[in-house]
VMD Tcl script that draws the C-alpha trace (Angstrom):
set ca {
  {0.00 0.00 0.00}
  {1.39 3.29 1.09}
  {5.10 3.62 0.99}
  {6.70 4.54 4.72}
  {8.13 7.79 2.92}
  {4.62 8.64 2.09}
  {2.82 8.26 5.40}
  {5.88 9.47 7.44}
  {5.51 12.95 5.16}
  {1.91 13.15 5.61}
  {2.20 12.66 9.71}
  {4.88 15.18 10.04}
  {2.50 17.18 7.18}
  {1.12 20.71 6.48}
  {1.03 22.75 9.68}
  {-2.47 24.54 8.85}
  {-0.98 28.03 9.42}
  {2.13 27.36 7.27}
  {-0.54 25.03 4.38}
  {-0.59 26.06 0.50}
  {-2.63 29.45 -0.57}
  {-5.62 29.00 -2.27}
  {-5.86 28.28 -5.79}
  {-8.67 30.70 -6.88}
  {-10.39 33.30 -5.46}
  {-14.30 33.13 -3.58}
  {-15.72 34.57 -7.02}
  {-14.14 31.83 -8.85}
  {-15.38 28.96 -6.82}
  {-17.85 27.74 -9.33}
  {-15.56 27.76 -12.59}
  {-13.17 25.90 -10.26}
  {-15.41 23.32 -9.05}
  {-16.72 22.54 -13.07}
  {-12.49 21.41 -13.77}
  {-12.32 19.75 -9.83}
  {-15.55 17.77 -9.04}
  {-15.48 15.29 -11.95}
  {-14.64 11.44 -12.06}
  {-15.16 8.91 -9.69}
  {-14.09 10.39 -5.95}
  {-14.63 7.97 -2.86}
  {-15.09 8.61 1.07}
  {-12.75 7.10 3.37}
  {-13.87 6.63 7.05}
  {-12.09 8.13 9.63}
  {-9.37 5.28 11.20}
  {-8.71 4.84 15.21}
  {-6.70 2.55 17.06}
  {-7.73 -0.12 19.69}
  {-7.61 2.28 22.49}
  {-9.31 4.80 20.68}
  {-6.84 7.27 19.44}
  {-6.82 8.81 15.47}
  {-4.70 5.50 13.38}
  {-2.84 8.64 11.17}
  {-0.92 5.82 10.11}
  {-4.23 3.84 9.01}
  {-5.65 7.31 7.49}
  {-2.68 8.29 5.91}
  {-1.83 4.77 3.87}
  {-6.08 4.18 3.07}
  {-6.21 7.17 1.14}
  {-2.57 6.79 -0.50}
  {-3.85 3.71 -1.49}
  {-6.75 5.40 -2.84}
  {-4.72 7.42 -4.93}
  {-1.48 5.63 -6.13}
  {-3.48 1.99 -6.75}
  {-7.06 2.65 -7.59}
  {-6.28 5.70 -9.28}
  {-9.13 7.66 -7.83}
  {-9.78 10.98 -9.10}
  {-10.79 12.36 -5.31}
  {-11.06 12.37 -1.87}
  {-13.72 13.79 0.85}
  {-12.57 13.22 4.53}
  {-14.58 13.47 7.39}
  {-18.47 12.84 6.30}
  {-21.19 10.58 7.98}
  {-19.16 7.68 7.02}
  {-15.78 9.21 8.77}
  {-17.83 9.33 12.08}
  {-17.65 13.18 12.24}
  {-20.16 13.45 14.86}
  {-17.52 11.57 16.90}
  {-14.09 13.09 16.62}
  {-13.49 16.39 18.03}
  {-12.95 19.31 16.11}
  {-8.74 18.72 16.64}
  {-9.12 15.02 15.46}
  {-11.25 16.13 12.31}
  {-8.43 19.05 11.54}
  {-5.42 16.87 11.93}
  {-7.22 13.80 9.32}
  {-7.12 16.99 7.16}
  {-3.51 18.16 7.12}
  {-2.74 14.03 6.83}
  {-5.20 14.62 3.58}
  {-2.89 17.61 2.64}
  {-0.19 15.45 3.41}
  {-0.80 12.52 1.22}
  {-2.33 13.69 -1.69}
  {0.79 16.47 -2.45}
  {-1.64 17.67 -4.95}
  {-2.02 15.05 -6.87}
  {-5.91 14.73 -6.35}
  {-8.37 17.49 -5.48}
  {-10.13 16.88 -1.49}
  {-12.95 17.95 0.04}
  {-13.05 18.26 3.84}
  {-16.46 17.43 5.63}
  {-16.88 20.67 7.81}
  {-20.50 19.67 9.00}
  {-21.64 21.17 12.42}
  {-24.54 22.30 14.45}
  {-23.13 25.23 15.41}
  {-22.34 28.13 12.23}
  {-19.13 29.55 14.65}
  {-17.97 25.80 14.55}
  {-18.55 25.27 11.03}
  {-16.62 28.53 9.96}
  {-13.48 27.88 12.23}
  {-13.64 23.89 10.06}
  {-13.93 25.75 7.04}
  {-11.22 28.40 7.61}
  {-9.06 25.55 9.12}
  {-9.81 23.41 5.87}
  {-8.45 26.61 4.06}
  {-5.45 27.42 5.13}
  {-4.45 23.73 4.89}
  {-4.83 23.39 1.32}
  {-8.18 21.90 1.03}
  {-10.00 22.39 -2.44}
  {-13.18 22.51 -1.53}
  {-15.21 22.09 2.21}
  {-18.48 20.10 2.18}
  {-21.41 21.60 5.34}
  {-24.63 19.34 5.82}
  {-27.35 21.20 6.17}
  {-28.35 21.87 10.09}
  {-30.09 18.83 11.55}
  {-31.61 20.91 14.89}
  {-33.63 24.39 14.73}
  {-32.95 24.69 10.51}
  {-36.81 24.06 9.92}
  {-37.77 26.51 6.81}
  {-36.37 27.79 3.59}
  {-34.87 31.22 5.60}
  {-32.89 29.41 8.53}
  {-31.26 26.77 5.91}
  {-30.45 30.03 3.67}
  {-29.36 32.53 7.35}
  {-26.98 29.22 7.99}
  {-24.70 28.78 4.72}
  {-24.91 33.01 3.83}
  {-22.87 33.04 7.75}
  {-20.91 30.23 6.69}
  {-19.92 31.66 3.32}
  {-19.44 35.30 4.10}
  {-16.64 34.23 6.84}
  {-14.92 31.79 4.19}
  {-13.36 32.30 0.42}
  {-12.92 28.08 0.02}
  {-15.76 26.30 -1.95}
  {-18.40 25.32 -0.78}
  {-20.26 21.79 -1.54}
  {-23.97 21.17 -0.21}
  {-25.13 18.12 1.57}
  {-28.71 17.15 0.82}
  {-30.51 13.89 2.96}
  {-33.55 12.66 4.14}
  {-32.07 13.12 7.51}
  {-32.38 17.11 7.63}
  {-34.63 19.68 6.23}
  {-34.69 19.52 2.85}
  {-33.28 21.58 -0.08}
  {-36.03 22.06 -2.53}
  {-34.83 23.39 -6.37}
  {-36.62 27.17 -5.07}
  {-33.78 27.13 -1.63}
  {-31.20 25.83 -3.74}
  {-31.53 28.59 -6.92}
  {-30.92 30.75 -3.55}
  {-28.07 29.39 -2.36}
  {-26.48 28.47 -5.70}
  {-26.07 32.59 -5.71}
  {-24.17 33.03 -2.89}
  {-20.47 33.67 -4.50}
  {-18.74 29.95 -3.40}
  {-22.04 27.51 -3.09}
  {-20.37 25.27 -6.22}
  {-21.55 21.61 -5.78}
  {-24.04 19.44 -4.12}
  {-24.18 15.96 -3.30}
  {-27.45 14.69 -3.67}
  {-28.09 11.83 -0.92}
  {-31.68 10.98 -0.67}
  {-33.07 7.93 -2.02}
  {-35.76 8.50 -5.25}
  {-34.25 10.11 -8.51}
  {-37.51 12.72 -8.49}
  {-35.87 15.28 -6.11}
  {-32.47 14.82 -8.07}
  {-33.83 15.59 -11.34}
  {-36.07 18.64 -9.85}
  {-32.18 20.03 -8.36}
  {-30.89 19.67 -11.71}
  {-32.98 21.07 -13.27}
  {-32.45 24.46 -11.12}
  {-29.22 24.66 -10.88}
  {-27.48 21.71 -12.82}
  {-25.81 24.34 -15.42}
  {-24.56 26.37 -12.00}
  {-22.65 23.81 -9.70}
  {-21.54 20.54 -10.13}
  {-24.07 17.71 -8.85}
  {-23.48 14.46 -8.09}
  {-25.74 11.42 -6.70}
  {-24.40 9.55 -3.47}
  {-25.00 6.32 -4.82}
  {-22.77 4.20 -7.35}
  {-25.66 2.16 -8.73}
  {-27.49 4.46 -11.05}
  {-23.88 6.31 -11.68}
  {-24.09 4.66 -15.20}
  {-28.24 6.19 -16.08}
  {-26.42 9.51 -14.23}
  {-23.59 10.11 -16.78}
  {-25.84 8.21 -19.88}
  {-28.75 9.97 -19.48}
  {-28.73 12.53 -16.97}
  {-25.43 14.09 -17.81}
  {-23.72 13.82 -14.44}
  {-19.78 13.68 -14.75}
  {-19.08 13.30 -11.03}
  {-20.08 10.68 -8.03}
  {-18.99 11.13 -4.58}
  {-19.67 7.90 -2.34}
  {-17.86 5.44 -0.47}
  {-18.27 2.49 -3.11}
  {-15.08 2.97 -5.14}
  {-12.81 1.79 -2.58}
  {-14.64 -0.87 -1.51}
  {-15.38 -2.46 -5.26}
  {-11.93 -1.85 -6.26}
  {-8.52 -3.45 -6.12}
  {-5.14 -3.08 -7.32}
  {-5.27 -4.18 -10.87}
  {-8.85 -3.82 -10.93}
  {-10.85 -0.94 -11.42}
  {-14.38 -1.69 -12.63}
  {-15.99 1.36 -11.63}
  {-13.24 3.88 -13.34}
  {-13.22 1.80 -15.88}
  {-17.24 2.43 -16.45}
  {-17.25 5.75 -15.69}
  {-14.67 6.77 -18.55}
  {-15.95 4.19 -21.05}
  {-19.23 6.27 -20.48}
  {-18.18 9.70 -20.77}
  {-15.82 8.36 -23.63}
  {-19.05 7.49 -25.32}
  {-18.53 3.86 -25.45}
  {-22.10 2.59 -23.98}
  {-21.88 -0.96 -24.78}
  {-18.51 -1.48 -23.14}
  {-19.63 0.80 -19.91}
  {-22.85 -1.51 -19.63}
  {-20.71 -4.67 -19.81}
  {-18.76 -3.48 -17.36}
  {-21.00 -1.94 -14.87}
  {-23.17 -5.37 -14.41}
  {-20.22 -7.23 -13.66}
  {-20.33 -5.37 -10.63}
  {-24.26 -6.69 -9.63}
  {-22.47 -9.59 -7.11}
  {-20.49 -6.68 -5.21}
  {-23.79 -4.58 -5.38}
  {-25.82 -7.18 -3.58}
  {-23.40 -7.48 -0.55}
  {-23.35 -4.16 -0.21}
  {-27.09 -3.90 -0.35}
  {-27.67 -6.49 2.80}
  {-24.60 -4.62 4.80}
  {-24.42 -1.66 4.13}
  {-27.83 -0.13 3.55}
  {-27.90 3.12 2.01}
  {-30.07 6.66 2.72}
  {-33.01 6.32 4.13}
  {-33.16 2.34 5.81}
  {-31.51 0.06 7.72}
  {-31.53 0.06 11.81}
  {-27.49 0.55 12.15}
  {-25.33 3.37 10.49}
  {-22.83 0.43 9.08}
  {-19.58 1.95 9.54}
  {-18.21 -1.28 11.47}
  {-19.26 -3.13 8.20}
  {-17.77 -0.79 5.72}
  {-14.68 -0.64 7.97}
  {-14.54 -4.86 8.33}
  {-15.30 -4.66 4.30}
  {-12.28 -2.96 3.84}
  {-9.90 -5.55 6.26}
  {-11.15 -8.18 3.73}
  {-9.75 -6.62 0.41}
  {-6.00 -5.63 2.48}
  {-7.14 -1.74 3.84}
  {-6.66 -0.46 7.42}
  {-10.19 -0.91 9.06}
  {-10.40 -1.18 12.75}
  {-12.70 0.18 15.65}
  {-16.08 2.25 15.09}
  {-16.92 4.88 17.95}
  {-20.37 5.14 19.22}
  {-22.99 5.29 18.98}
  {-22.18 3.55 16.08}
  {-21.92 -0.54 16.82}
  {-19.54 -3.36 16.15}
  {-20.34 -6.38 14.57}
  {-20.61 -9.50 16.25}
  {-17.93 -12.48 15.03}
  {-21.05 -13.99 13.77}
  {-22.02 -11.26 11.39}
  {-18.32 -10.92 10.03}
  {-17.75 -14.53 9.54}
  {-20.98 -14.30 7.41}
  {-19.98 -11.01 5.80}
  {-16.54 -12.83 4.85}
  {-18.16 -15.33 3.11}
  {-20.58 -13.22 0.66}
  {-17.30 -11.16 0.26}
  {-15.64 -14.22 -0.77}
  {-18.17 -15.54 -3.19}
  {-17.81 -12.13 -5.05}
  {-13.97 -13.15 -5.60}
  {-13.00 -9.61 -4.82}
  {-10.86 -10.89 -1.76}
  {-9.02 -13.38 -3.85}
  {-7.78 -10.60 -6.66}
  {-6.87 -8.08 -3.14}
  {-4.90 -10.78 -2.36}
  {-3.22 -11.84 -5.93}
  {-2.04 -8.07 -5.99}
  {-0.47 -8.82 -2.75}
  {-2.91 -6.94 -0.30}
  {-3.57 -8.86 2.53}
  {-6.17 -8.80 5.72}
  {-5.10 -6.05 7.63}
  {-7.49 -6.71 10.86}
  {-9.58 -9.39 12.55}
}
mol new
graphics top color blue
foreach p $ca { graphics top sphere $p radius 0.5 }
foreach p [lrange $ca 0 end-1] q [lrange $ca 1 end] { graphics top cylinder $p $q radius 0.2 }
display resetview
């Protein structure tokens, strides 16, 4: 995976006050973001050690495997699947100067600077800044952000106290962001993408169709990625998929993605449903928006052991699984065969 030289840089990495200036100015944000948020991106979750401390190690060599073996175009740090709800605001700034650290450029990131509180949010976001982050992703508030005005009152504080980009984060799990609040916010000077994570295309096509020519959109969901680029025009997907379906050596899912936009359909289909046994493990693991009774982080994380990344520990309130539940999880992983090509490229269980 990662070299030593690699993760020893990005641990000793980017001081935030000493990181790299920004590489356009708040007016530019949106003409940035249409070069930037393109191609397949993933979402790491956030690595800890058995007695609960930040694995920088763990972070540091995931994502440089990320980049220098499944050739990702992308990063986001720190999002529901990085357990930012459970780190503390020093935790979630250091996993972004080890982002700085690792990627050296070579990838655009986005750093998850959801919070509750707008002060909070704003010293993420300026933190995020100075460290040489491309872009900063805010959820919208899940307490007291009821109506069109308080949504719109929370990112117009955000964004007047910050020059970085800034990507929107729709779900079903906060007040949502109809096509009339988003034409508002899409004019605020550095509102330049959303990702779109609720579960029925409707919504998606009604966003779209309001701003679509403004910011970058993508869908937080790798299974209609191929109808998205095909038919919908979408060029970007940000999710948590890519790592997990990919390997060293094989890369079904950038492989899709650019036979699509290349314009070769028949080749992206073929493809694409090779990927429907990986698709239905992930469906009875890991649900998606909107269902399931556990946020499956411990799965993703245990996923991720099997195919030779650092997982390790979940926080709570999220859960652990139980040995039963990963020796069952092992076995639909095996039946895929994506374990046995991890390990022909030499990646091998990193955790029990």
């Amino acid at each position: 995976m990662a070299t030593l030289e690699v993760i020893c840089y990005a641990l000793q990495g980017a001081n935030h006050e000493a990181g790299p200036s920004m590489k356009y100015r708040k007016h530019e944000a949106k003409e940035y973001a249409k070069t930037g948020l393109k191609g397949v991106w993933t979402a790491l979750p956030t690595n800890f050690t058995p007695d609960d401390r930040l694995d920088e190690a763990g972070n540091a060599a995931n994502l440089e495997h990320c980049i220098s073996k499944l050739e990702l175009e992308g990063h986001y740090c720190i999002g529901n699947v990085g357990e930012f709800w459970a780190m503390t605001n020093e935790e979630r700034m250091r996993v972004v100067e080890i982002n700085v650290g690792v990627a050296k450029g070579r990838i655009p990131l986005i750093a998850g600077c959801h919070h509750q509180n707008p002060y909070e949010a704003v010293k993420l976001a300026q933190h995020a800044q100075s460290a040489g982050m491309d872009f900063v992703i805010i959820l919208t508030p899940y307490v007291a952000a009821r109506g069109d005005d308080a949504v719109y009152d929370y990112y117009k504080f955000v964004c007047e106290r910050v020059d970085i980009g800034i990507v929107l984060f729709n779900t079903e799990a906060t007040y949502p962001v109809s096509p009339k609040l988003a034409k508002r916010l899409a004019a605020l000077p550095n509102i330049c993408g959303f990702k779109q994570g609720v579960s029925k295309p409707q919504p998606t096509t009604a966003l779209r169709d309001a701003i679509g020519k403004d910011v970058e959109v993508s869908v937080a969901d790798e299974a209609p990625f191929l109808y998205n680029i095909s038919v919908c025009g979408d060029r970007w997907l940000l999710n948590y998929c890519p790592h997990l379906y990919q390997v060293p050596g094989y890369l079904p899912v950038n492989d899709y993605a650019r036979a699509a936009l290349a314009g070769d359909l028949n080749k992206a289909t073929e493809i694409c449903r090779s990927l429907n046994s990986l698709r239905s493990v992930l469906a009875k693991w890991i649900p998606g928006y909107g269902g399931g009774g556990r946020m499956a982080i411990a799965e993703q994380k245990f996923w991720m052991e099997c195919i030779g990344m650092t997982g390790g520990p979940v926080r709570v309130p999220c859960a652990e699984m139980t040995r039963e539940a990963k020796e069952q999880m092992r076995a639909d992983l095996e039946a895929t065969g994506l374990p046995a090509r991890a390990r022909a490229a030499g990646l091998q269980k990193r955790a029990a």
